[in-house]
C-alpha positions as CSV (number, residue, x, y, z in Angstrom):
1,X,124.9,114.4,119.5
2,X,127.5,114.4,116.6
3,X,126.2,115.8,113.3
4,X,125.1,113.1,111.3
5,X,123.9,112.6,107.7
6,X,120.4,110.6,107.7
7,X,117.6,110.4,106.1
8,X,115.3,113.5,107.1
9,X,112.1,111.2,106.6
10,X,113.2,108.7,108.2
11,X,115.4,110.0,111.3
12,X,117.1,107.5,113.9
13,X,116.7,109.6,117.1
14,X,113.2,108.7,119.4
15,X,110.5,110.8,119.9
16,X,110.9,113.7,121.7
17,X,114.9,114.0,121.6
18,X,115.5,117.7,120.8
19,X,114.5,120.9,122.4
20,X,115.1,123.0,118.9
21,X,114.5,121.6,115.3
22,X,115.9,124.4,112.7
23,X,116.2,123.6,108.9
24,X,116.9,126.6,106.1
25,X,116.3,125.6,102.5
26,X,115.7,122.8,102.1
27,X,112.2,122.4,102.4
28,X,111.5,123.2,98.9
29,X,114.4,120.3,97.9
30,X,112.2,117.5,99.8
31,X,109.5,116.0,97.3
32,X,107.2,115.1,100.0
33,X,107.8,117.4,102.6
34,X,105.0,117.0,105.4
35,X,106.5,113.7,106.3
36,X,109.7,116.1,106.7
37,X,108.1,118.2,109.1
38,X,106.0,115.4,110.6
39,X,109.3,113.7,111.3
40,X,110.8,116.7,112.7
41,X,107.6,117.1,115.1
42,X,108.5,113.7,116.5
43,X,111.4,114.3,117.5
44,X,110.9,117.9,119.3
45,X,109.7,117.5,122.9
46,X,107.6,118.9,124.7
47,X,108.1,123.2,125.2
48,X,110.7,122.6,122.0
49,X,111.2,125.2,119.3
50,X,110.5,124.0,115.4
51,X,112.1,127.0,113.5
52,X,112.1,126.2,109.6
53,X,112.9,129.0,106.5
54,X,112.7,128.2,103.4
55,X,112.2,129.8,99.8
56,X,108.9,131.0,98.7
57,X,107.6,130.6,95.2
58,X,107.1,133.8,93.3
59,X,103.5,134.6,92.2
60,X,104.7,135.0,88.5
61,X,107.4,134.7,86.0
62,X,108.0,138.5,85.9
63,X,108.6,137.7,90.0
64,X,110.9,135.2,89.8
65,X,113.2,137.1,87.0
66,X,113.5,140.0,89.6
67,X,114.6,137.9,92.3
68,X,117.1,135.8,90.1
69,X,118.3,139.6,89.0
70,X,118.4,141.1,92.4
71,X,120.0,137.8,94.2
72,X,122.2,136.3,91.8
73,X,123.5,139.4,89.7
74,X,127.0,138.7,89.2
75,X,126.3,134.8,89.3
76,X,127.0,132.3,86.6
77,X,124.4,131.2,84.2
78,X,124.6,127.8,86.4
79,X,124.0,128.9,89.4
80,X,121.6,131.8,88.1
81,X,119.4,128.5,86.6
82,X,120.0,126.9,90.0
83,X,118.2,129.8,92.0
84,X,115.4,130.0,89.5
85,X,114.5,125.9,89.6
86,X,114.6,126.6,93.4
87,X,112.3,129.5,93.3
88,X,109.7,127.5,91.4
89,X,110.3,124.7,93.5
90,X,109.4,126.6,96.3
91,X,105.8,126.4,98.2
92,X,103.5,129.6,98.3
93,X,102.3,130.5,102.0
94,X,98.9,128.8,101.2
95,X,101.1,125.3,100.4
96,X,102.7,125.9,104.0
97,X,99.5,126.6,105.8
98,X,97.7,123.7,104.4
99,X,100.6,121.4,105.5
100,X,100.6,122.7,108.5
101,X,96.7,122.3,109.3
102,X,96.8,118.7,108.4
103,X,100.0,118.2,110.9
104,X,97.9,120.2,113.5
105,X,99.8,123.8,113.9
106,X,98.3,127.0,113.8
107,X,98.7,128.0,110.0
108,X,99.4,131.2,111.3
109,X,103.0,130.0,112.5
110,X,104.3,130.7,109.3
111,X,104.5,133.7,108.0
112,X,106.3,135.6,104.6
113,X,109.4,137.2,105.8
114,X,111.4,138.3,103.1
115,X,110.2,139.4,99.4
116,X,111.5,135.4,99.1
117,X,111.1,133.5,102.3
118,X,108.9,131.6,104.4
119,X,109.4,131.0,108.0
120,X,107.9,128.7,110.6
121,X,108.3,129.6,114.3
122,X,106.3,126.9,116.3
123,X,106.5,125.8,119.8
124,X,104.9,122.4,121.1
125,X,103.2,122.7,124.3
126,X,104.7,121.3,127.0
């Protein structure tokens, strides 16, 4: 397959067409993002590897000015304001497990991996 830009809802391949979906960051861009990962369970098949990071919104605002500090320092103001609109865009761990009950994962798939990241390690059954 040649990379391709499509619609991540929406994605032309049939069901069951990749052995490894992987996505980082973008999750939090996606305004309805469960039909993001339903789309990308469609096309995994059977034994496949869904593997998805993504940010993870801060519990506060004192949390989210640390990370903007630590991450993006010697930044510009732009892309300082860029980080922290994607850091409140983010979903908490709770948003992630809930999505991922209703698309019939174990919750516990994802896990916090980084003092700003999320990550989903699922395999389908064969």
């Amino acid at each position: 397959m040649a990379l391709a830009l499509v619609d991540a809802k929406a994605l032309p391949e049939p069901d069951g067409t990749f052995s490894a979906v992987l996505s980082n960051s973008i999750v939090h861009h996606i305004p309805e993002p469960a039909q993001v990962l339903r789309e990308m369970l469609r096309v995994l098949r059977p034994g496949g590897l869904l593997f998805v990071r993504d940010l993870l919104r801060p519990e506060d605002e004192a949390s989210i000015t640390a990370l903007v500090d630590t991450y993006a320092a010697n930044d510009t103001a732009y892309q300082r304001a860029l980080f922290d609109a994607s850091l409140r865009a983010a979903l908490s761990l709770d948003e992630v497990r809930e999505m991922l009950r209703s698309l019939r994962i174990p919750p516990e798939c994802a896990q916090v991996t980084s003092d700003r990241h999320w990550t989903l390690a699922f395999r389908r059954a064969s």
